[in-house]
Backbone as CSV, one residue per row, in Angstrom:
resi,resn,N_x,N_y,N_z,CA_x,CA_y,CA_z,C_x,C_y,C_z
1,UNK,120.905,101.986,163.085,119.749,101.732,163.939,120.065,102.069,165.390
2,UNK,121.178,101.621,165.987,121.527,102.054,167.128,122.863,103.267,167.116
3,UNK,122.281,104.229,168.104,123.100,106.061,167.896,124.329,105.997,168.611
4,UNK,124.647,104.620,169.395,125.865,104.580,169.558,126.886,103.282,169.292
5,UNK,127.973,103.724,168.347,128.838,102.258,167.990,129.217,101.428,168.604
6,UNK,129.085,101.499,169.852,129.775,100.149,170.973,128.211,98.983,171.288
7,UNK,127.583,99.813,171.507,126.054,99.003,171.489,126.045,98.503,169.601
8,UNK,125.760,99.206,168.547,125.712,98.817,167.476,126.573,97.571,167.174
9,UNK,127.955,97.877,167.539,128.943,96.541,167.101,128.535,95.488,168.005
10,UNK,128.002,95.821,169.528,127.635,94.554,170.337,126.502,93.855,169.796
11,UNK,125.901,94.243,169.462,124.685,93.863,168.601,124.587,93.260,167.331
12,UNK,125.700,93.669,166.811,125.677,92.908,165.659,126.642,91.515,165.745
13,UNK,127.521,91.656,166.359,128.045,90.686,167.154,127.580,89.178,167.541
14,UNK,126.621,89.837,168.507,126.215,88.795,169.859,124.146,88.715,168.810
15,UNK,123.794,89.552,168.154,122.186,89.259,168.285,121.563,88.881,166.615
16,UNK,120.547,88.318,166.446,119.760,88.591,164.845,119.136,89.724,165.505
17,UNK,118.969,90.968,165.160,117.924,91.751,165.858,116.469,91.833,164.320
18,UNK,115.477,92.034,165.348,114.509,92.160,164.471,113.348,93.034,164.784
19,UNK,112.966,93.799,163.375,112.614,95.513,164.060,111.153,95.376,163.683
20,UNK,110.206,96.343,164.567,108.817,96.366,164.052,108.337,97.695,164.104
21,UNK,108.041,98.198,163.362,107.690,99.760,163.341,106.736,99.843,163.814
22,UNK,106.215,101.009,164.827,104.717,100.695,165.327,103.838,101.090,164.572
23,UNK,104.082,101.656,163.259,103.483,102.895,162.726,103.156,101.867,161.417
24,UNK,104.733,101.744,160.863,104.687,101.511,158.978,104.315,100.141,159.292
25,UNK,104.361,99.097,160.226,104.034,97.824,160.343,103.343,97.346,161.748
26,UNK,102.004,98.117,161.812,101.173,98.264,162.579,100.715,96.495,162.541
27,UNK,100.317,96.113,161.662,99.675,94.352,161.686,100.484,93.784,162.538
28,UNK,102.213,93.867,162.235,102.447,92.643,163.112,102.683,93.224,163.883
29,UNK,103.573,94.642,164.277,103.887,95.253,165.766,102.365,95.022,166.767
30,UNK,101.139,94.762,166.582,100.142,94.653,166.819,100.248,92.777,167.673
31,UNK,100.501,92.311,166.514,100.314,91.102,166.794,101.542,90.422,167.613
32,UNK,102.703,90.897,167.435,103.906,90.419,168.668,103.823,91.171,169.535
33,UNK,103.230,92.266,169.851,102.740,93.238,171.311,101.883,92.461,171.895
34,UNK,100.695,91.750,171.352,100.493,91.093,171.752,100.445,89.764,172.616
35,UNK,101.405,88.991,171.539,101.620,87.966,171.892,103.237,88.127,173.410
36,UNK,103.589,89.279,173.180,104.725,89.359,174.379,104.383,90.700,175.417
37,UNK,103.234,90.685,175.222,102.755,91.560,176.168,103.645,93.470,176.372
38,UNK,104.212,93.246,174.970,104.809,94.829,174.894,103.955,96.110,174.701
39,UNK,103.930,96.910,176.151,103.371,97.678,176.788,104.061,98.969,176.102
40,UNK,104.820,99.131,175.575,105.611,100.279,175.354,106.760,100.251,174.679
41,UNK,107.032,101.598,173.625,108.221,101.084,173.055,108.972,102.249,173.126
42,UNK,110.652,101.875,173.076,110.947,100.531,172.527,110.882,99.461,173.568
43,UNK,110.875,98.329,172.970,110.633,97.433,173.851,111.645,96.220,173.219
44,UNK,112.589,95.871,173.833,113.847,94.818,173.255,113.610,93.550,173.937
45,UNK,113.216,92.377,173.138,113.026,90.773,173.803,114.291,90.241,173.502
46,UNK,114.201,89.436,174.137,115.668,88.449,174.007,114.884,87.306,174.458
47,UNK,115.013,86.572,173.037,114.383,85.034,172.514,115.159,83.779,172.415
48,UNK,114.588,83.356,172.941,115.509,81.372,172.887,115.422,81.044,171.825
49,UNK,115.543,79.832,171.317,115.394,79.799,169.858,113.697,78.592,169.338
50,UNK,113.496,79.157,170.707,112.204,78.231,170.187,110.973,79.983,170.867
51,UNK,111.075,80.701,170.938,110.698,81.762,170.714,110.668,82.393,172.343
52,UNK,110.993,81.490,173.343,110.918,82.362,174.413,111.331,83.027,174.915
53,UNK,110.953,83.948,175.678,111.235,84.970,176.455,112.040,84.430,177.745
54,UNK,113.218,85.307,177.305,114.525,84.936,178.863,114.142,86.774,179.468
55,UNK,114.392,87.519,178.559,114.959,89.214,179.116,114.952,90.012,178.541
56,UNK,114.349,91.220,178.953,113.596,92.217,178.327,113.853,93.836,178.782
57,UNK,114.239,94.525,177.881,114.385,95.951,178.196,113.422,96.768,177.829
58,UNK,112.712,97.693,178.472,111.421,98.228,178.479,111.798,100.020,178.256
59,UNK,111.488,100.755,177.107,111.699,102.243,177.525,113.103,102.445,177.012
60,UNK,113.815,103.933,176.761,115.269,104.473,176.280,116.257,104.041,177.111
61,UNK,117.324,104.091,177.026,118.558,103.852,178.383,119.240,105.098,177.715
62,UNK,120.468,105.273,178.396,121.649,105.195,177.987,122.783,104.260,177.577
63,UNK,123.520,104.653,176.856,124.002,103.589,176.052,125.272,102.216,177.456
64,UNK,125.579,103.081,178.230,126.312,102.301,179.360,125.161,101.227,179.561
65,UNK,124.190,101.658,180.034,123.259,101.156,180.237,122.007,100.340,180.063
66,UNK,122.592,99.808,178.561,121.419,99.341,177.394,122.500,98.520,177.610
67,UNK,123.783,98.775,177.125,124.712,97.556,177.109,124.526,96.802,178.118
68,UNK,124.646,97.238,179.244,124.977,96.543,180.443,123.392,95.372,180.429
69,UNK,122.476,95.935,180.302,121.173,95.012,179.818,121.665,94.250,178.187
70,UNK,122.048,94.111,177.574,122.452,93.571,176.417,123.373,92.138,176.922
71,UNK,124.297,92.546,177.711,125.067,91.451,178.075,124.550,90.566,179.196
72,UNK,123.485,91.663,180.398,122.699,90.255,181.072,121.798,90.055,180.325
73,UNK,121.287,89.882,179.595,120.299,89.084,178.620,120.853,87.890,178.002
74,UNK,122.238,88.132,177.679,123.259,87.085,176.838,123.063,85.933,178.088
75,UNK,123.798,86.578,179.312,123.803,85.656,180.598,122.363,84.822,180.613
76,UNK,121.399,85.402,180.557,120.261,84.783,180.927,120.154,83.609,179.597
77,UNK,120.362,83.813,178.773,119.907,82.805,177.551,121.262,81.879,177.904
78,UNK,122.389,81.837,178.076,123.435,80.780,178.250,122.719,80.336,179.686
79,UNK,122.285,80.749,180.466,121.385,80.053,181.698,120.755,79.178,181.042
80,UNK,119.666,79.717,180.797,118.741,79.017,180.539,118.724,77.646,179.339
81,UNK,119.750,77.822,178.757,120.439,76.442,177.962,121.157,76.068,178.650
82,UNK,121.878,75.973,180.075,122.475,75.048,180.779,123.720,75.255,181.043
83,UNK,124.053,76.454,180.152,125.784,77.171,180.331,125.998,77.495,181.025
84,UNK,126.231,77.141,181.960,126.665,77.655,183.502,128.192,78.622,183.178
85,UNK,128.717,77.732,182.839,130.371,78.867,183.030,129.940,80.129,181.855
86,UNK,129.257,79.741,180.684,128.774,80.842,179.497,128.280,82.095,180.668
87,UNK,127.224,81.248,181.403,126.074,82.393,182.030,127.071,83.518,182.946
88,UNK,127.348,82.831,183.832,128.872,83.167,184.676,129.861,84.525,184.167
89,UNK,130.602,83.923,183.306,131.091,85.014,182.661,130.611,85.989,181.807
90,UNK,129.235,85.894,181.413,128.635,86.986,180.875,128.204,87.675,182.175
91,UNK,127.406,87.499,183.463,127.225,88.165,184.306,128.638,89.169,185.097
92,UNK,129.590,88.415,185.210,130.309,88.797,185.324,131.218,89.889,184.862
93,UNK,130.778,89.732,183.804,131.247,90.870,182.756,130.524,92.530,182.465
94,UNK,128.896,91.755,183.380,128.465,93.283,183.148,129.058,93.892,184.764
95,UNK,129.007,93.222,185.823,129.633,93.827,186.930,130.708,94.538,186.874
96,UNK,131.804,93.598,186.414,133.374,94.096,185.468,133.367,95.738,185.206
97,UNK,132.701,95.203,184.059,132.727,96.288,182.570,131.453,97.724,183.119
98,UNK,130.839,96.929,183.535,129.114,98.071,183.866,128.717,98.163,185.340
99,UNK,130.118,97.653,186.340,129.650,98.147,187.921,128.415,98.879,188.456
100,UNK,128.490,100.143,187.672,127.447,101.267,188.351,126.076,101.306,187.572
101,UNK,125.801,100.238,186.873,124.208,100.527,186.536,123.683,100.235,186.736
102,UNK,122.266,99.578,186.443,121.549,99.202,187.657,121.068,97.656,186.822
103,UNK,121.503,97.300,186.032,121.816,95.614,185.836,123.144,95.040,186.789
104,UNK,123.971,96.065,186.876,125.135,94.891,187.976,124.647,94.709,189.174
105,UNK,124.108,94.595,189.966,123.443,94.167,191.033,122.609,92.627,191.163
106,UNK,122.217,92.821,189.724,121.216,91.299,189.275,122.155,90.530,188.598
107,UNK,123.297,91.055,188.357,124.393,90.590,187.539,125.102,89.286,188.273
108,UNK,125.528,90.581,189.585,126.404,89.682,190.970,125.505,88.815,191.115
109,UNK,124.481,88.584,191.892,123.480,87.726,192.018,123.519,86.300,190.856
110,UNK,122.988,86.501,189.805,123.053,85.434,188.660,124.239,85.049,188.520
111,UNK,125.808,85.487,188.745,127.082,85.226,188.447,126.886,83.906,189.646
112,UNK,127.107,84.207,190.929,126.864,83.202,192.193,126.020,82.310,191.559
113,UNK,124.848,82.180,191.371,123.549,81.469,190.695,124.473,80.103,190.140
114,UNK,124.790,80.811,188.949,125.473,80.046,187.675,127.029,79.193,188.335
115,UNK,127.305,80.243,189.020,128.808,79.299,189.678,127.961,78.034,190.563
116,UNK,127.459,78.020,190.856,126.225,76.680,191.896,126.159,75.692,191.198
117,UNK,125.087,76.389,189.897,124.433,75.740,189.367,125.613,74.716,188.479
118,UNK,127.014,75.239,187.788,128.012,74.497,187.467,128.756,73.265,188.312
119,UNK,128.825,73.572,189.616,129.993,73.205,190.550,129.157,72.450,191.536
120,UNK,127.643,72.866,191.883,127.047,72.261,192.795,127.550,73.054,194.579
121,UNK,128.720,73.941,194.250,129.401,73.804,195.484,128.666,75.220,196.199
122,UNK,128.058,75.003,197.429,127.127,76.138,198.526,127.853,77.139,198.293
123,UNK,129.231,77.455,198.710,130.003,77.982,198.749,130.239,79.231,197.809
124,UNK,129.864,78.723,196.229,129.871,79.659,195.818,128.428,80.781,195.896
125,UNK,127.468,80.506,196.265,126.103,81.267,196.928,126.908,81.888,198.700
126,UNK,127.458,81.460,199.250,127.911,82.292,200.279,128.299,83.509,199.932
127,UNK,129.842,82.494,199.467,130.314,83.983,198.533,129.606,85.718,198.016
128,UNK,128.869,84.628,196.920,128.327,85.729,196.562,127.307,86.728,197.237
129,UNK,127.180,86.000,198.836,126.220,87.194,199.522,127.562,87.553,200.325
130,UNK,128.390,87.747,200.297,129.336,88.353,201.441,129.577,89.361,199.948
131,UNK,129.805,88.824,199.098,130.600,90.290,198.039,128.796,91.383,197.867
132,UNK,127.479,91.125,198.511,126.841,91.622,198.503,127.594,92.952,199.395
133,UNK,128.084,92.334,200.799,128.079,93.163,201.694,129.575,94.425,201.339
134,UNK,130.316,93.961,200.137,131.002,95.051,200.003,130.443,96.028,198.740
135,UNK,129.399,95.872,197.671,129.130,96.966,197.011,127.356,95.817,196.612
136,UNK,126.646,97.036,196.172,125.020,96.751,196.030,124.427,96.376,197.172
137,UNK,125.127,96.472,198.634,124.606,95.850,199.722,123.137,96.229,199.998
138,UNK,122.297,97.828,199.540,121.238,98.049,199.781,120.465,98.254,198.113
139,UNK,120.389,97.083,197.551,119.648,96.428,196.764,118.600,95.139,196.990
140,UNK,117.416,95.248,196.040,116.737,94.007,196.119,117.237,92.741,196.189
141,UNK,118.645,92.873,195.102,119.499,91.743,194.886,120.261,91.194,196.323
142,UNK,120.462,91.923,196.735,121.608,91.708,197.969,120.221,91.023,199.348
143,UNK,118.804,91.302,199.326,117.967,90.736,200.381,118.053,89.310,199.750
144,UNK,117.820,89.034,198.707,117.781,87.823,197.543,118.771,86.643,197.706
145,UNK,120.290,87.863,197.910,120.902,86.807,198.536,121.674,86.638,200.101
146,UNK,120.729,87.489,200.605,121.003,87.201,201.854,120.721,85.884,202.994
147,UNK,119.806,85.440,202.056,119.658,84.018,202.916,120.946,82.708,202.796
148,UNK,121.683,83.231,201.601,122.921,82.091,201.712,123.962,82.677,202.650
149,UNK,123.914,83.639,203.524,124.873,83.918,204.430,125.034,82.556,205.754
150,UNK,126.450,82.208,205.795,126.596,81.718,206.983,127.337,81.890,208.047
């Protein structure tokens, strides 16, 4: 299903994936387009387990680049259940591993987020807008966190 093995094994790994043909299974691709507002395909959700929507990839990538969205999606669902150090090191990992695409930017950002949200401590939101100012500095992400500068 997926044309390259590092995404395929991450996937089978880390996801249940679940497929809807737009064509051979028009009823329900119909009816979960619906209900998640998928404008276009492919279109990849990443679901909580009570069906919501954390993060979403819209359109083809490249495979650097699907990954690098594969693993902040992971981040976002360990967020959003309360995993702070989970969320953390998955963001972290796409910066790491996927520096140059255009999820590490939202990556750095949510990594700081999640170190806060664990520790409580400002400090780590400083941080993370000063490491704005050595790479992604002219990103959305980096205005985002420019207000924790002190």
């Amino acid at each position: 299903m997926w044309p390259d093995s590092r995404v395929e094994e991450h996937v089978a790994k880390n996801f249940a994936p679940a497929r809807l043909h737009v064509k051979d299974q028009a009823a329900d691709f119909k009816r979960f387009g619906e209900k998640y507002g998928a404008q276009w395909t492919p279109t990849v959700l990443f679901l909580d387990p009570e069906a919501g929507e954390k993060h979403r990839i819209e359109g083809f990538l490249p495979a650097d680049e699907f990954d690098a969205q594969l693993v902040l999606g992971l981040g976002k669902l360990s967020f959003d259940a309360g995993q702070y150090a989970a969320a953390e090191e998955r963001f972290r990992e796409v910066v790491e591993r996927h520096g140059s695409t255009d999820a590490a930017p939202e990556a750095q950002y949510w990594a700081g987020v999640s170190r806060y949200k664990a520790t409580r401590d400002a400090g780590a939101l400083a941080e993370t807008a000063r490491a704005f100012d050595q790479r992604y500095g002219d990103t959305i992400w980096a205005k985002k966190a420019s207000v924790w500068k002190k």
